[in-house]
C-alpha positions as CSV (number, residue, x, y, z in Angstrom):
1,X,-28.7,2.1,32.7
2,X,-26.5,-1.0,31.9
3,X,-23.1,-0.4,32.0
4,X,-20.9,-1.6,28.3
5,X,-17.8,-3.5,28.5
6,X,-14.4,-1.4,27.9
7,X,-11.9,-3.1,26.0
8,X,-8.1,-2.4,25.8
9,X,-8.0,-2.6,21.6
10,X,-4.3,-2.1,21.2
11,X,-1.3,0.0,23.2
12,X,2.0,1.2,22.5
13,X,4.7,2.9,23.9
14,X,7.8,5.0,22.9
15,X,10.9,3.2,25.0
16,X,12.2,5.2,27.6
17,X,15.0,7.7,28.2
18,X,16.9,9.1,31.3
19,X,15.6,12.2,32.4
20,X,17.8,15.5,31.3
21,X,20.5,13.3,30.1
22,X,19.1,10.4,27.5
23,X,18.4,10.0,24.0
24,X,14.9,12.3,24.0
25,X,17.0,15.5,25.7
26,X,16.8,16.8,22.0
27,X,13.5,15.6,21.3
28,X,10.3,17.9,22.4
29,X,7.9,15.9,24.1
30,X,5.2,16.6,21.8
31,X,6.7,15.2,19.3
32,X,6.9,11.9,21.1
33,X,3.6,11.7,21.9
34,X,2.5,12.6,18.7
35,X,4.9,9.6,17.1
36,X,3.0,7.2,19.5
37,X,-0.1,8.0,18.5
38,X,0.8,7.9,14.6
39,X,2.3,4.6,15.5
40,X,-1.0,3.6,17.2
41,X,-3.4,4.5,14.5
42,X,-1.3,3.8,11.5
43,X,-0.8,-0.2,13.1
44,X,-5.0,-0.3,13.5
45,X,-6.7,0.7,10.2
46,X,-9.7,-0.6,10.7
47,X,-10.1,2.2,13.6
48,X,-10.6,5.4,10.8
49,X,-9.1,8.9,12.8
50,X,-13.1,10.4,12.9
51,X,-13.8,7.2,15.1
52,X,-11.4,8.9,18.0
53,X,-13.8,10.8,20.1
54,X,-11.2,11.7,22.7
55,X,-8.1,11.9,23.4
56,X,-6.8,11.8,27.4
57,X,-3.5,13.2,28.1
58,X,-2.0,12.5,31.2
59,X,1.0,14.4,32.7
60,X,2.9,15.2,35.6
61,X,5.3,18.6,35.1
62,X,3.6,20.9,33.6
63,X,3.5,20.2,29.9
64,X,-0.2,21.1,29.7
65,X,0.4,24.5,27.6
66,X,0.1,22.1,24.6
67,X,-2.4,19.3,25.5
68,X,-5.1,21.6,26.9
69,X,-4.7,23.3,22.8
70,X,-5.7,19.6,21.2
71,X,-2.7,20.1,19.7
72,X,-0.8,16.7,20.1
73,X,-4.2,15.2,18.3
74,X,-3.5,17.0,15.7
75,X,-0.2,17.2,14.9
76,X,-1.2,13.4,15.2
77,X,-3.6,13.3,12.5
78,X,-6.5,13.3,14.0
79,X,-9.6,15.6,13.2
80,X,-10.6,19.1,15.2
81,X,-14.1,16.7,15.9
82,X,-11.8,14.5,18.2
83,X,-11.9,16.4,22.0
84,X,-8.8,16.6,23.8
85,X,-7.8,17.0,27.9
86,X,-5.4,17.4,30.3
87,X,-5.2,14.9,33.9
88,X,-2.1,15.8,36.4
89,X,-3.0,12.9,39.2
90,X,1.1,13.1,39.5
91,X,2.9,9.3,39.1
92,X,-1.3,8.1,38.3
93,X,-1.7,10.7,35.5
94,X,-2.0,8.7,32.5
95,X,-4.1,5.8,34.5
96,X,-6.0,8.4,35.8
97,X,-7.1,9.3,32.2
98,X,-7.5,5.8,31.0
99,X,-10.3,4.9,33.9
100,X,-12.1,8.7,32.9
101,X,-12.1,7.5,28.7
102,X,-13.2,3.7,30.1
103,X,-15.7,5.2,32.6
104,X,-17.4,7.7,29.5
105,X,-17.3,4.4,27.4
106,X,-19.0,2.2,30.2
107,X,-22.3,5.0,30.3
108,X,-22.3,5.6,27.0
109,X,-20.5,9.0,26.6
110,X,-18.1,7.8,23.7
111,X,-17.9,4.5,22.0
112,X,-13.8,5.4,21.5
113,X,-10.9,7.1,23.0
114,X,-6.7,7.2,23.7
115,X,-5.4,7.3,26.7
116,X,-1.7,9.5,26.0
117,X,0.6,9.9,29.2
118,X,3.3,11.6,28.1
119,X,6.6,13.4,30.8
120,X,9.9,14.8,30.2
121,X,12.1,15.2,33.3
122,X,14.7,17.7,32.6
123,X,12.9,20.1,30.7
124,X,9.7,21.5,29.4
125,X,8.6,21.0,25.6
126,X,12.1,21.7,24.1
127,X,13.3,24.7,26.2
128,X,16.7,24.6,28.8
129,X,15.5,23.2,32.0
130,X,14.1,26.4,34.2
131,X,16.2,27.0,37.5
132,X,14.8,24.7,40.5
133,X,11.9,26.3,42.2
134,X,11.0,26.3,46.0
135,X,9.1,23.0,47.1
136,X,5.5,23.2,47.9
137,X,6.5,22.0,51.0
138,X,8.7,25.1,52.2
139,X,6.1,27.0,50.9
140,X,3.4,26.1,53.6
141,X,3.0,28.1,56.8
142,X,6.1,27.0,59.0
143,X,3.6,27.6,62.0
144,X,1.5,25.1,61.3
145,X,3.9,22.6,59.8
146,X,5.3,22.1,63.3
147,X,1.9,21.4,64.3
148,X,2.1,17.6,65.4
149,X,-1.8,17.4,65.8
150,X,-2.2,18.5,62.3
151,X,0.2,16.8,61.3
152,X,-1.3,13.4,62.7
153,X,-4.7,14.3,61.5
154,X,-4.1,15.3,58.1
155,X,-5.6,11.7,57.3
156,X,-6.4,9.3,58.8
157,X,-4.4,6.1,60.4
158,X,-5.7,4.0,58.0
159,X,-4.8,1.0,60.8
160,X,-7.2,-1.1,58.9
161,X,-5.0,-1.8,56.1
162,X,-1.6,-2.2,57.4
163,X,-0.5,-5.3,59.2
164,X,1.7,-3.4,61.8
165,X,1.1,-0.1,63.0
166,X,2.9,3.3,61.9
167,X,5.5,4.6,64.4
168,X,4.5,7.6,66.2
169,X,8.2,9.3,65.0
170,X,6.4,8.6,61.4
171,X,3.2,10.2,62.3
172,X,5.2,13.3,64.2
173,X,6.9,13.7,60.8
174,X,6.0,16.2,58.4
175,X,3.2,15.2,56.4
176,X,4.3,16.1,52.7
177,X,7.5,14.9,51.8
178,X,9.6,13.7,49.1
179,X,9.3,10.6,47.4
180,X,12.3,8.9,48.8
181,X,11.7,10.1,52.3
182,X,8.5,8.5,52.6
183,X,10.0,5.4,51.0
184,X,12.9,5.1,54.0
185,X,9.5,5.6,56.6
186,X,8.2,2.3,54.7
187,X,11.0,0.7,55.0
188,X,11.5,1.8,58.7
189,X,7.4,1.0,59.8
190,X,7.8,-2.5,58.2
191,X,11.7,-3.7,59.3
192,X,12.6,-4.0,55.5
193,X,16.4,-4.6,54.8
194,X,19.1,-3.3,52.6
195,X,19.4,-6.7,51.1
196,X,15.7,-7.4,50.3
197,X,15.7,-3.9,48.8
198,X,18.8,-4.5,46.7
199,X,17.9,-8.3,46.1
200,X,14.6,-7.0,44.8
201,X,16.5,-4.6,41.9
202,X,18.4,-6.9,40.8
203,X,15.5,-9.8,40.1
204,X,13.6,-6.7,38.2
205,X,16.2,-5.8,36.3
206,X,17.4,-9.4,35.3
207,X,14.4,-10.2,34.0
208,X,13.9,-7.0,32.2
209,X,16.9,-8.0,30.5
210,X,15.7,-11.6,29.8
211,X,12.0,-10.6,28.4
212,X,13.7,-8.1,25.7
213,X,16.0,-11.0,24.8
214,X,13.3,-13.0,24.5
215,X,10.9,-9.9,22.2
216,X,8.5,-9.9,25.1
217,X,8.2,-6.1,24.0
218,X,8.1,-6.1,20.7
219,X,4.7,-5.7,20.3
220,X,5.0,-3.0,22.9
221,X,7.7,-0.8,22.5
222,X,8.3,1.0,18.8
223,X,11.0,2.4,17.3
224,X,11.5,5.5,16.8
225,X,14.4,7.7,14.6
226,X,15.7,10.7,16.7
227,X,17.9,12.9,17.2
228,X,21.5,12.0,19.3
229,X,21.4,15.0,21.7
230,X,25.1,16.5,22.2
231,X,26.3,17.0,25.9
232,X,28.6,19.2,27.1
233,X,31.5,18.8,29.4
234,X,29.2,19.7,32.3
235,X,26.5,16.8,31.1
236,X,24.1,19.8,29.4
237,X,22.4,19.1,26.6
238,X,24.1,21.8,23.9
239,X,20.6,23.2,21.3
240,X,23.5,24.3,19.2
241,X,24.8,21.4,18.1
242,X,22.8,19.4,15.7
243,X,23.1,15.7,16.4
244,X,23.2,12.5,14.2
245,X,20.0,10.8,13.7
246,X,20.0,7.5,15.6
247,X,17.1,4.6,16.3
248,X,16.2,4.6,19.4
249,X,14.1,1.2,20.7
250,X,15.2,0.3,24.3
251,X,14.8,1.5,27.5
252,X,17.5,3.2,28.6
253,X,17.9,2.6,32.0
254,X,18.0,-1.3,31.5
255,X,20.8,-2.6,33.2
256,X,21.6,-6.2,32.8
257,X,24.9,-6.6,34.7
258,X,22.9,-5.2,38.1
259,X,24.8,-7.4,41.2
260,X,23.8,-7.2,44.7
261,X,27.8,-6.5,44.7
262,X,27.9,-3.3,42.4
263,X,24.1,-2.1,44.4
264,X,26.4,-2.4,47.9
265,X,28.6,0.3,46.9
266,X,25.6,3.0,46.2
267,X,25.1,5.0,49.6
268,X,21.4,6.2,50.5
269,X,20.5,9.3,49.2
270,X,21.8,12.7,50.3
271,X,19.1,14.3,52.7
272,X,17.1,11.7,54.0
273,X,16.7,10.4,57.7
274,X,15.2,8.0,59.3
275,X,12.8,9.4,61.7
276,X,12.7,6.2,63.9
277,X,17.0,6.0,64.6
278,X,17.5,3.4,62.5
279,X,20.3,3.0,59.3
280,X,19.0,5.3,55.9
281,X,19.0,2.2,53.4
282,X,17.1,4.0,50.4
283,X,19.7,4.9,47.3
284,X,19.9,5.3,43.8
285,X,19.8,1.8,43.2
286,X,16.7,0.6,44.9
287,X,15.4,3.4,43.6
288,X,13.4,4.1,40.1
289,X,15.4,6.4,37.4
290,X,13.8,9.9,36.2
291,X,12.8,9.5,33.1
292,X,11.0,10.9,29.4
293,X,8.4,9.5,27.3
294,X,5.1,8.4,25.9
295,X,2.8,5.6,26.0
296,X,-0.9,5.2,24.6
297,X,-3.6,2.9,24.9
298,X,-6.6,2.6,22.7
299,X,-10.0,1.9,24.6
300,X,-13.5,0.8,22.7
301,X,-16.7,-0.5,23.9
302,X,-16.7,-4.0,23.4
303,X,-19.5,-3.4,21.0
304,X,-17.8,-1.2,19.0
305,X,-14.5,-3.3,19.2
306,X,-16.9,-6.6,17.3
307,X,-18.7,-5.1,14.8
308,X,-15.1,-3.3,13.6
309,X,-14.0,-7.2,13.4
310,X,-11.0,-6.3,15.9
311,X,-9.4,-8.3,18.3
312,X,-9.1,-6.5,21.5
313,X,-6.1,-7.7,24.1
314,X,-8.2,-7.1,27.3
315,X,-11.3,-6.2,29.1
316,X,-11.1,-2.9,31.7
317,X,-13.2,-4.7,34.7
318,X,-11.9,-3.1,38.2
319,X,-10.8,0.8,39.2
320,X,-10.1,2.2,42.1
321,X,-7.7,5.2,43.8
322,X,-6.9,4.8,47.5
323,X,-5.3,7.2,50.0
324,X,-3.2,7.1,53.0
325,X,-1.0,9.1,54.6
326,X,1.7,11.6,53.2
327,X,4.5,10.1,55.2
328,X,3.1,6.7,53.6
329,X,2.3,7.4,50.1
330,X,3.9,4.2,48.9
331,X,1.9,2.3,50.0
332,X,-1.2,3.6,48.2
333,X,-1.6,0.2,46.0
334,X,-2.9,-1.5,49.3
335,X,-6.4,0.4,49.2
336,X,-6.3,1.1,45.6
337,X,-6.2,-2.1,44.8
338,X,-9.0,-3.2,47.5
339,X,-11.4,-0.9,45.7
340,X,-10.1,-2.1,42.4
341,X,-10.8,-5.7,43.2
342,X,-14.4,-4.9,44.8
343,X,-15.4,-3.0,41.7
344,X,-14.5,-6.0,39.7
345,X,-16.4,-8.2,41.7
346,X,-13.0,-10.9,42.1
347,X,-11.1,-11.6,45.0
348,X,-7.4,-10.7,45.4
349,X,-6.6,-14.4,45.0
350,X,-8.2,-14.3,41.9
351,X,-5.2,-12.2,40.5
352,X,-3.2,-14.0,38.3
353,X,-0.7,-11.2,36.5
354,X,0.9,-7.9,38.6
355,X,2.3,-5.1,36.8
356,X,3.2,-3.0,40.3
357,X,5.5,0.4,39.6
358,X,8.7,-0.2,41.2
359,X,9.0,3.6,42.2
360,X,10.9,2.2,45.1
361,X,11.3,-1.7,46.1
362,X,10.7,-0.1,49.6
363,X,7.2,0.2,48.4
364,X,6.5,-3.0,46.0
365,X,7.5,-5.5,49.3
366,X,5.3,-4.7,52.3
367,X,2.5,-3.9,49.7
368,X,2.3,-7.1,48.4
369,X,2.4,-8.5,51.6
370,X,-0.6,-6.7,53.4
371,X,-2.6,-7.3,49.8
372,X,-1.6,-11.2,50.4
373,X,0.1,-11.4,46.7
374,X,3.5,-13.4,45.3
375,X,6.1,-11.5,43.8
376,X,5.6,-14.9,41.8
377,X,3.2,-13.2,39.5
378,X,4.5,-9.5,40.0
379,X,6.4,-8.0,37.1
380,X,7.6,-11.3,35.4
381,X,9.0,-9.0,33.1
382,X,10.9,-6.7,34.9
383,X,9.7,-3.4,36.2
384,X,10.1,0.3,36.5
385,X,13.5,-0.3,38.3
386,X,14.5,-1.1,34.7
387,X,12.0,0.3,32.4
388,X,12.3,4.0,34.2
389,X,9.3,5.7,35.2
390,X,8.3,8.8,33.1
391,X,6.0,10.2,36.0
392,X,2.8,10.8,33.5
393,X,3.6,8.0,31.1
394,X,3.6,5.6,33.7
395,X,0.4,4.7,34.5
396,X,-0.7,3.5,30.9
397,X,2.1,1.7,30.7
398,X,1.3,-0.2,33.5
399,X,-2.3,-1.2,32.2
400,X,-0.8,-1.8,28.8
401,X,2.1,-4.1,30.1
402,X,-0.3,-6.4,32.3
403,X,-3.0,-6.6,29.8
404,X,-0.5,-7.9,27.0
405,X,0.9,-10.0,29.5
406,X,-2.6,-11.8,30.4
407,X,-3.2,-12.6,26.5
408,X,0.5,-14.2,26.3
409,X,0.3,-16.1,29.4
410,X,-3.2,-17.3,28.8
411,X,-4.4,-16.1,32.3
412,X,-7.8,-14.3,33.3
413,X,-7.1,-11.3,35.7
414,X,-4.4,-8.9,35.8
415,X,-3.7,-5.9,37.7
416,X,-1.9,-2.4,37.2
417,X,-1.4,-0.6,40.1
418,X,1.2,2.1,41.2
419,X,1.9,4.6,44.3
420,X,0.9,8.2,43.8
421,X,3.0,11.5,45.5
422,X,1.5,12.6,48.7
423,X,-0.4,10.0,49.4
424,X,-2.8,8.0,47.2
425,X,-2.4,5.0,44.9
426,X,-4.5,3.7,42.1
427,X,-5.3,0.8,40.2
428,X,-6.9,-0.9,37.5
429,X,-7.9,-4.7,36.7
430,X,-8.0,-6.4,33.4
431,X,-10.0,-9.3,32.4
432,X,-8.3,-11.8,29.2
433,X,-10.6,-12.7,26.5
């Protein structure tokens, strides 16, 4: 069988809101995604809605009540003959979805499809945030949690891919934790400082701030007319109140003024330790926001893309998901990114254009190091340390923001990549035509 090309046609996104406390608190998240993809169709004519075969929905919290129903599609407009479903791959969700529709278009399954990543943090689909439940983690048998054997062998060391080896204190940890925990063992394994953390934020953000100056994300990020959620004195979004209708068309989280000085006075987040003795350097700042809402990418066979007289952005050449250890799961890029490159056929060096998800700059550092890449060519735009990171959303984003950033720049090879909970990573390279 030969394989067809996969091209990226177009891609949008809605911009993004803080989680439980931003401008999309009175918005359901259905109605976000569907206003992407109205966006995304209505801005492509010459892609008619019965030329849709399906439609990939990636998501993270457990809005899948309405995507598993189709219904997004077709509150979007498109017909019942266009197949929706559902991925949860956590942070990789809507990547995750994007390689499945490239991978049926590369055999020969479907000649079109959208890849939708949609997430609110707060909330689910419109309703008051339920109350907090226990973490998975808690929930497992105490017994064998303090198990170090199982512990240790719940994966392997994966020695090949790191440069330096894990601490044993790491590896006697337990081996599902949350996301900021394992981010202070990254930091700990690898002698990462408070300052290169810090100094790190403040480059992404900066340049965020620079590329929407300059419309970098015009062509990216649409507008959209909502509705001002009213808080109450305790921060609560209040259903009772009806709010003004506003414009909303910037990410939220963007803050331009970030100094190493106003970073300095965050301390690390409540709860975390540093299995190895040494200072807990991991805080709000160096840290991605929680955030809501949508992005979409619309994926052809090259074929298809030609005789329809479009002009795609990008070719879909490399995939691949990696995983390490729990303790570790930041650094899931560095053999996610090996099997991406391999699949491509390029080498790493080869790699012109990052886009890496700054869930943590604890992560994006050493990663880069062990893959042997610049932060030269990593995020030039600015990154999720800026632009938030709507868990679900995320992934397509990613793909979307490299591949436009490949056309602009002129170069050949890009690559999307991103850390995923409990210990994988994934990541996808794009080819300029």
């Amino acid at each position: 069988m030969k394989l067809r090309n996969v091209v990226i046609v177009d891609g949008i996104r809605s911009p993004f809101s803080w989680g439980g406390r931003g401008m999309f608190e009175a918005t359901r998240v259905d109605e976000v995604g569907v206003e992407v993809l109205k966006q995304l169709m209505a801005r492509n004519p010459k892609v008619k809605p019965t030329m849709v075969e399906d439609v990939g929905i990636g998501n993270n919290m457990g809005d899948d009540d309405l995507t598993m129903l189709g219904v997004i599609p077709r509150m979007a407009g498109l017909p019942v003959e266009t197949t929706c479903f559902h991925t949860n791959r956590q942070c990789g969700s809507s990547m995750d979805t994007m390689q499945r529709l490239a991978t049926g278009i590369m055999v020969g399954m479907l000649d079109c499809g959208i890849a939708l990543g949609i997430e609110r943090l707060g909330r689910s689909l419109g309703r008051p945030a339920p109350a907090v439940p226990p973490t998975r983690v808690t929930g497992l048998n105490p017994k064998m949690m303090d198990k170090n054997d199982l512990q240790r062998n719940m994966a392997f060391d994966h020695d090949e891919n790191f440069s330096v080896p894990i601490p044993d204190p790491i590896l006697d940890s337990p081996p599902l934790q949350n996301m900021p925990q394992t981010a202070q063992n990254v930091v700990d394994m690898y002698g990462i400082t408070r300052e290169e953390l810090d100094s790190f934020t403040v480059r992404s953000h900066k340049k965020l701030a620079k590329a929407y100056a300059a419309g970098i994300y015009k062509d990216e990020v649409i507008s959209m007319q909502v509705e001002k959620p009213v808080f109450t004195e305790s921060k609560l979004w209040d259903p009772e109140q009806k709010g003004e209708m506003v414009t909303f068309d910037q990410d939220e989280c963007l803050r331009a003024e970030c100094s190493m000085e106003g970073l300095a006075k965050l301390g690390p987040i409540k709860g975390l330790v540093s299995y190895c003795g040494n200072e807990v350097i991991i805080t709000a700042g160096n840290s991605c926001p929680t955030n809501s809402g949508a992005s979409a990418i619309l994926l052809m066979s090259e074929e298809k893309a030609l005789e329809l007289g479009l002009n795609p952005i990008a070719r879909i050449v490399g995939m691949g998901v990696g995983g390490v250890k729990g303790q570790l799961m930041g650094l899931g890029p560095i053999p996610a990114t090996r099997k991406a490159v391999k699949h491509a056929g390029i080498e790493v060096g080869q790699i012109e254009r990052i886009e890496f998800n700054e869930a943590f700059a604890a992560q994006v550092i050493p990663s880069l190091k062990e893959l042997g890449l610049s932060e030269d060519i990593t995020n030039v735009n600015g990154g999720s340390l800026g632009i938030g990171h709507p868990l679900g959303a995320t992934g397509a984003r990613l793909v979307l923001t490299v591949a436009r950033e490949i056309q602009r720049s002129g170069k050949k090879y890009g690559l999307a990549t991103q850390c995923i909970g409990s210990g994988q990573g994934i990541a996808t390279i794009v080819e300029g035509m």
